[in-house]
C-alpha positions in Angstrom: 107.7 94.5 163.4 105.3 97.0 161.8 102.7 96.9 159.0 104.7 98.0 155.9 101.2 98.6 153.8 99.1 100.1 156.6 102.0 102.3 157.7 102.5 103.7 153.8 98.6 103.8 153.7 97.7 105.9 156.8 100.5 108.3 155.7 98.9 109.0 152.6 95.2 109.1 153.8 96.5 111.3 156.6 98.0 114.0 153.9 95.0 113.7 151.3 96.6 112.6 148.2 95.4 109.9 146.0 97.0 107.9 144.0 97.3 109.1 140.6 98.7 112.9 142.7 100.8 110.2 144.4 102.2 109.0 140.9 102.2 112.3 139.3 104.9 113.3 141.9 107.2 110.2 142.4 106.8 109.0 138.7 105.6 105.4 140.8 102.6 103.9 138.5 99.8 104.0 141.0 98.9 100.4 140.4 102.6 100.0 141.8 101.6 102.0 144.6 98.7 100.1 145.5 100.3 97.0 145.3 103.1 98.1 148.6 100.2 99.4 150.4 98.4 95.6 149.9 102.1 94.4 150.3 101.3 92.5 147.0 104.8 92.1 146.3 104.7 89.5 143.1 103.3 92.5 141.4 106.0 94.8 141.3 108.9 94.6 139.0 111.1 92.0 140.8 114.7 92.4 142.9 115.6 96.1 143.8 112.5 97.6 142.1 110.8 96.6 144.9 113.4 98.4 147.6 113.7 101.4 145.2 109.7 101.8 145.1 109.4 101.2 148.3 112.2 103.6 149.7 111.0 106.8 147.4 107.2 106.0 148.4 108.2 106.3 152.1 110.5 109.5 151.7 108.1 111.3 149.3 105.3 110.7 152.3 107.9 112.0 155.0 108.6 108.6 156.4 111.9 106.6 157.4 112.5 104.7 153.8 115.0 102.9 155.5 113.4 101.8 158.0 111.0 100.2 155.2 113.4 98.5 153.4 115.0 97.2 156.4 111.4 95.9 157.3 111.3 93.9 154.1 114.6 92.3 153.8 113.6 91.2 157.4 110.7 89.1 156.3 112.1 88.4 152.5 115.1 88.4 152.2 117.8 85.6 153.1 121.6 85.7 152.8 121.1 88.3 150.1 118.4 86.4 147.9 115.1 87.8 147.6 113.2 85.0 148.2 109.8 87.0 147.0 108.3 84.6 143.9 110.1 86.2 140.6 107.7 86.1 137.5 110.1 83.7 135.3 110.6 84.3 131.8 107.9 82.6 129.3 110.8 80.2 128.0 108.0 77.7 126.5 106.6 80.1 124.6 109.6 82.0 123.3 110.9 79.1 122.2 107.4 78.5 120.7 107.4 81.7 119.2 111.3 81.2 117.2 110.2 77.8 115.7 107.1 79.3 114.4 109.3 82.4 113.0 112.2 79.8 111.9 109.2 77.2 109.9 107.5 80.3 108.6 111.2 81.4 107.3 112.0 78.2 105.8 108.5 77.7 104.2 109.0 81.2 102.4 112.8 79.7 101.3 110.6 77.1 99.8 107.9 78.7 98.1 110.6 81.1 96.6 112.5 78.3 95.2 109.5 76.4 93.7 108.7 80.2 91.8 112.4 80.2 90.6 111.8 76.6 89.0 108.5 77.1 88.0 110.3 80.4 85.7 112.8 78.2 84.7 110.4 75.2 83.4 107.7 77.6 82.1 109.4 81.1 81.8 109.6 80.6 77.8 105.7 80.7 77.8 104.1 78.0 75.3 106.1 76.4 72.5 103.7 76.6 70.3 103.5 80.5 70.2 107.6 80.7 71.4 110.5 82.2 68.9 113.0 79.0 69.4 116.2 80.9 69.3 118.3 80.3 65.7 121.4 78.0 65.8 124.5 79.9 66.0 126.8 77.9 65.5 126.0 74.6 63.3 127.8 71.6 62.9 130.1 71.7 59.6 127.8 68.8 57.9 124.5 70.5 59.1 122.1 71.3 56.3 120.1 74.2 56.8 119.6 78.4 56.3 122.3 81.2 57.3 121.0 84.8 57.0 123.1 87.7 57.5 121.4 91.8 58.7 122.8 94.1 56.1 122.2 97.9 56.3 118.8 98.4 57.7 116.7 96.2 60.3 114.8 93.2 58.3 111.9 91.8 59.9 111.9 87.6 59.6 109.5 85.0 60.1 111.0 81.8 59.1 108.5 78.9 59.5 109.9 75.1 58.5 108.3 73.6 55.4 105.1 75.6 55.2 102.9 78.8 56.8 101.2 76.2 59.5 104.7 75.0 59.8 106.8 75.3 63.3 108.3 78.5 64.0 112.1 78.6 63.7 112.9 82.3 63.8 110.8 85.4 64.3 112.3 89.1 64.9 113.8 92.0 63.5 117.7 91.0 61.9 119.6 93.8 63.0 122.8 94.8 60.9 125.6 92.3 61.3 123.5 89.6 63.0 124.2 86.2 61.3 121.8 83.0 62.2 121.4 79.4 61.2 118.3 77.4 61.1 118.6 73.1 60.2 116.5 72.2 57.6 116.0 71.8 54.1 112.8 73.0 53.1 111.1 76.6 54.6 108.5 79.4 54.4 109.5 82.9 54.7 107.8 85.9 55.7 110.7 89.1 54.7 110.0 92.3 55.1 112.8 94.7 53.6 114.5 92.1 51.5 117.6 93.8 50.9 118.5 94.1 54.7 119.3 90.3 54.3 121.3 87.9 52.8 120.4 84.1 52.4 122.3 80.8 51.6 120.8 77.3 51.9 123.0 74.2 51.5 126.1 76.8 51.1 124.5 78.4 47.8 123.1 81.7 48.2 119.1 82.3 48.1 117.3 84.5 45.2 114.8 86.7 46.3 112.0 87.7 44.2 111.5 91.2 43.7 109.7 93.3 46.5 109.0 95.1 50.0 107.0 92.4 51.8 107.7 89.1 50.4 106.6 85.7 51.7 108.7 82.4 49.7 108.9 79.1 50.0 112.6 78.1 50.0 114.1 74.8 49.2 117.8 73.8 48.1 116.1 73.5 44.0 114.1 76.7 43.9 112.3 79.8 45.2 109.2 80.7 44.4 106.5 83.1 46.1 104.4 81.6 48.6 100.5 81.1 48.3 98.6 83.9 49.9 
């Protein structure tokens, strides 16, 4: 039985090379190095890291690598297990590490679905400011008032019963777009009157003459708006 650190280490001091020559030339990281020449043996990668090291060390300073590795398995190794302490796999704190990934995974699941509800509850913006989309398709006993685009683009603002009134339509009627509003009683803002056709109650709606109108419409009359 011989020394299997001093032996490696007195080779090396005998040739004058230190360690990071010695790594330079056997591509062994010299803290590897170190460790067979302290026979620290937990530090070095575990299993035939160890023999391989420990052969190409010995050969690269002229000795016997065989005879090294022989050495070792004498004193470590049993029935073909090396039974040098293997640095086990941090299972805790893998594991640790996946449910933290997996929670932070499912709280961004979350927070995406509260954002898609949130949009869905309050994506219209405030009522009070909102178009409400027309009716399109009314039911037959329904009182209220159609419009129809004709030719060029009309600009609408269709308020119920007064200017302070609720909004009930507000855009530009585009040629061929046809829209019903309930109600008996409204205030119009029209701008291009003859880009639109009206009927309230089934009778059709007199403009007064003009480019920018604003009316007050109810199933008895029409009449300009105050203002």
């Amino acid at each position: 039985m011989f020394e299997i650190g001093h032996s490696l280490r007195e080779a090396r001091v005998r040739q004058n090379l230190d360690y990071p020559q010695v790594e330079l030339a056997t591509k062994i990281r010299a803290k590897y190095i170190r460790a067979l020449e302290e026979e620290q043996f937990e530090v070095l990668p575990p299993g035939t890291y160890i023999k391989g090291f420990m052969r190409s060390y010995a050969e690269f300073l002229g000795l016997d690598g065989q005879l090294y590795v022989d050495e070792y398995n004498s004193r470590h190794v049993v029935e073909n297990f090396d039974d040098m302490p293997q640095r086990r796999p941090r299972v805790h704190q893998n594991r640790s590490i996946e449910r933290k990934v997996v929670l932070l995974a499912l709280a961004g699941i979350a927070a995406v679905t509260a954002l898609v509800i949130v949009a869905w509850k309050f994506g219209g913006g405030d009522s009070s400011t909102s178009t409400p989309p027309a009716v399109k398709a009314p039911h037959k006993s329904a009182t209220g008032l159609r419009f129809v685009g004709l030719g060029k683009g009309t600009y609408l603002e269709i308020r119920r019963a007064s200017a302070a009134g609720a909004v009930l339509y507000q855009g530009t009627l585009q040629p061929g777009d046809a829209e019903f509003v309930i109600g008996k009683r409204f205030w119009l803002a029209v701008k291009h009157p003859a880009g639109v056709r009206f009927k309230l109650a089934g009778r059709p709606v007199s403009l007064p003459a003009g480019r920018n109108l604003k009316v007050l419409v109810t199933p008895t009359k029409t009449a300009r708006a105050p203002g």
